[in-house]
C-alpha positions as CSV (number, residue, x, y, z in Angstrom):
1,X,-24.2,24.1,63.2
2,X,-23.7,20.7,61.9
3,X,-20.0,19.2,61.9
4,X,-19.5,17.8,58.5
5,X,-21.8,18.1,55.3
6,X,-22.9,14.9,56.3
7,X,-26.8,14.6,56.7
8,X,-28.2,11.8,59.3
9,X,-30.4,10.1,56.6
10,X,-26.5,9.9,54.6
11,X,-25.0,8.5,57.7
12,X,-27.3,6.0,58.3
13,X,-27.6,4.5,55.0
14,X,-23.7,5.0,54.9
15,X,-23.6,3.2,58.6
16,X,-25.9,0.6,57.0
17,X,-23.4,-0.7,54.3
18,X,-20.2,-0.1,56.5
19,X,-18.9,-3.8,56.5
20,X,-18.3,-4.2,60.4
21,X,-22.2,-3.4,61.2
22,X,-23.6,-5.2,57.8
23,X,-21.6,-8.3,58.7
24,X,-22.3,-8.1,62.2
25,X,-26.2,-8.0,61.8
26,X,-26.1,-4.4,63.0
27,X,-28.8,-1.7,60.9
28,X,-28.8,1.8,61.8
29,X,-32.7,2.7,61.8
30,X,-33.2,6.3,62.6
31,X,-30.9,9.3,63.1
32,X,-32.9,12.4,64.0
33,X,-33.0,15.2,61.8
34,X,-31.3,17.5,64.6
35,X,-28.7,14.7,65.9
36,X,-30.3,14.4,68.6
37,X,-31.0,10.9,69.1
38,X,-29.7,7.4,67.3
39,X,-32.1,3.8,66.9
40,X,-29.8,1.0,66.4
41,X,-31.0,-2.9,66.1
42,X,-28.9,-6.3,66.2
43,X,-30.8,-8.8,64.6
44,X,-29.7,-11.9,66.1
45,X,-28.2,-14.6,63.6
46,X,-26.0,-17.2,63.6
47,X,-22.9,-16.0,62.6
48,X,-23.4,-12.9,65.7
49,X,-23.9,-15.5,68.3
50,X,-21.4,-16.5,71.0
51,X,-20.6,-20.0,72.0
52,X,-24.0,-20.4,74.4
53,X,-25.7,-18.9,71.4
54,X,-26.9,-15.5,72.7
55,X,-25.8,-12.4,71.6
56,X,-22.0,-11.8,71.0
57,X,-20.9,-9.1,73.7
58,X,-18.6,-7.5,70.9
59,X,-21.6,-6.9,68.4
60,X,-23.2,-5.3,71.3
61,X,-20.5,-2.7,72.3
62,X,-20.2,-2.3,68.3
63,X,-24.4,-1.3,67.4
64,X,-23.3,1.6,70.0
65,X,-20.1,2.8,69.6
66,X,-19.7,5.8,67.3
67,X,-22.8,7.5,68.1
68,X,-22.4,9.3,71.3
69,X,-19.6,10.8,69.6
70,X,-21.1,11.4,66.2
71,X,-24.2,12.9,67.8
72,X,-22.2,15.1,69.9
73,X,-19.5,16.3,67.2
74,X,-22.5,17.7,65.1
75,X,-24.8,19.5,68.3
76,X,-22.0,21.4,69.8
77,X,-20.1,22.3,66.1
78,X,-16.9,23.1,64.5
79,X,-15.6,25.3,67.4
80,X,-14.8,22.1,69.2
81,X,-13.3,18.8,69.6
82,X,-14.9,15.4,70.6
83,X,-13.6,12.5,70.8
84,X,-14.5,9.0,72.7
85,X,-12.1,8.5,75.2
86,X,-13.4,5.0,76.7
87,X,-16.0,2.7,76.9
88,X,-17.1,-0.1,79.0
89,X,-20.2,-2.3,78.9
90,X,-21.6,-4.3,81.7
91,X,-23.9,-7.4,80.5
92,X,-27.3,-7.6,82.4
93,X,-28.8,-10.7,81.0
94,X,-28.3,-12.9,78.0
95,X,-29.9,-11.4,74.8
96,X,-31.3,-14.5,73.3
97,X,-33.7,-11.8,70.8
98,X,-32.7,-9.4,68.7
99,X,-32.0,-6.2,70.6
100,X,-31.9,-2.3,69.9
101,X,-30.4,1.0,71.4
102,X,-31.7,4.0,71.3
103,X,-29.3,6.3,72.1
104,X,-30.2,10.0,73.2
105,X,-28.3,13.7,73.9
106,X,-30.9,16.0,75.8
107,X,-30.5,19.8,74.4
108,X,-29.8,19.9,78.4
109,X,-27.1,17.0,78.3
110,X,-25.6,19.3,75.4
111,X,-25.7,22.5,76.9
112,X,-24.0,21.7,79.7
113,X,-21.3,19.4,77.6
114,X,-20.3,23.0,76.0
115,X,-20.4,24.9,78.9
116,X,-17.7,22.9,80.3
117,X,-15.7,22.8,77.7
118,X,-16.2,26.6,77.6
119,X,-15.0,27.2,81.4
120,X,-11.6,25.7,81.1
121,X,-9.5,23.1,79.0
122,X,-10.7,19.8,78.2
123,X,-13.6,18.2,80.0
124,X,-14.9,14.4,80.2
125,X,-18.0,12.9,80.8
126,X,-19.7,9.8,80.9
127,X,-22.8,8.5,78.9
128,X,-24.7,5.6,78.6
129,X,-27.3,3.3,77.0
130,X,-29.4,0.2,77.4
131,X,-29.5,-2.3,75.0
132,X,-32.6,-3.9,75.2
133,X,-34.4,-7.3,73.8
134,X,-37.6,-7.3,72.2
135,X,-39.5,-8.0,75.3
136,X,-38.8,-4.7,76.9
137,X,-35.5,-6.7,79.1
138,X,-32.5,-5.0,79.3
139,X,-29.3,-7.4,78.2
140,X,-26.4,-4.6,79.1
141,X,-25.8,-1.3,79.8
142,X,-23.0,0.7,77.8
143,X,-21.1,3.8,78.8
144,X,-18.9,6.1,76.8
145,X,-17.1,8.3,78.1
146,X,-16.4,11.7,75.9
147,X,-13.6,14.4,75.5
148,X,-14.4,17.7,74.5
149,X,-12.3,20.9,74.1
150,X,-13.1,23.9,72.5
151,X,-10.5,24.1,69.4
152,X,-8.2,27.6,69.9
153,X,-8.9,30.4,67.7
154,X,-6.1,31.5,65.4
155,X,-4.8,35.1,66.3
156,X,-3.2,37.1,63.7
157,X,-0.5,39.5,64.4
């Protein structure tokens, strides 16, 4: 059912040498087998650190960004559309560590996702994930929101 030929050990080597997360200290560590879930890390360096020297809030928003959406495009298949529609991030404390994400879609989260998008036209939701330093603390919390529609069959006459 997946989206693409793509493979989640291709993606994340792939993800690995894309220059905005190499050069932003950004390594893609796992992608399940099933899409299912994402493990992202920042390792914290100089050139990722903002003015106070923690972790730049841009580089934090990035380790996340395209896998709600990439994970979801390949669980509910070619018979629909997903796109991000927005994002926002709200900074807890300063990440003065390096910092991972682990973001998840439940076969439940999925399910209903589809359903949705099933009943009617487009549908939007929100989801999120904690970024969180080595010592278990979280440094922010970000939300995506997705758009999914279920693409419209051709009809021949």
């Amino acid at each position: 059912m997946r989206y693409t030929a793509m493979t989640p050990a291709r993606l994340r080597r792939l993800m690995n040498w894309w220059p905005p997360m190499l050069f932003s200290g950004i390594r893609v560590e796992h992608v399940d087998d099933e899409w299912r879930e994402a493990r992202v890390r920042l390792k914290l360096r100089r050139w990722n650190r903002n003015y106070v020297g923690t972790a730049f809030g841009g580089s934090l928003f990035a380790m996340t960004d395209p896998f709600f959406m990439i994970l979801m495009m390949n669980r509910v298949g070619r018979d629909y559309i997903v796109w991000d529609r927005a994002g926002e991030i709200r900074f807890v404390t300063p990440g003065r560590t390096d910092v991972t994400a682990h973001i998840t879609l439940s076969d439940a989260q999925v399910a209903a996702f589809r359903a949705a998008a099933d009943a009617g036209d487009k549908h939007l939701e929100w989801f999120s994930v904690d970024v969180v330093g080595t010592d278990g603390t979280v440094v922010a919390t970000v939300r995506k929101q997705l758009y999914i529609r279920r693409k419209e069959r051709l009809t021949r006459r």
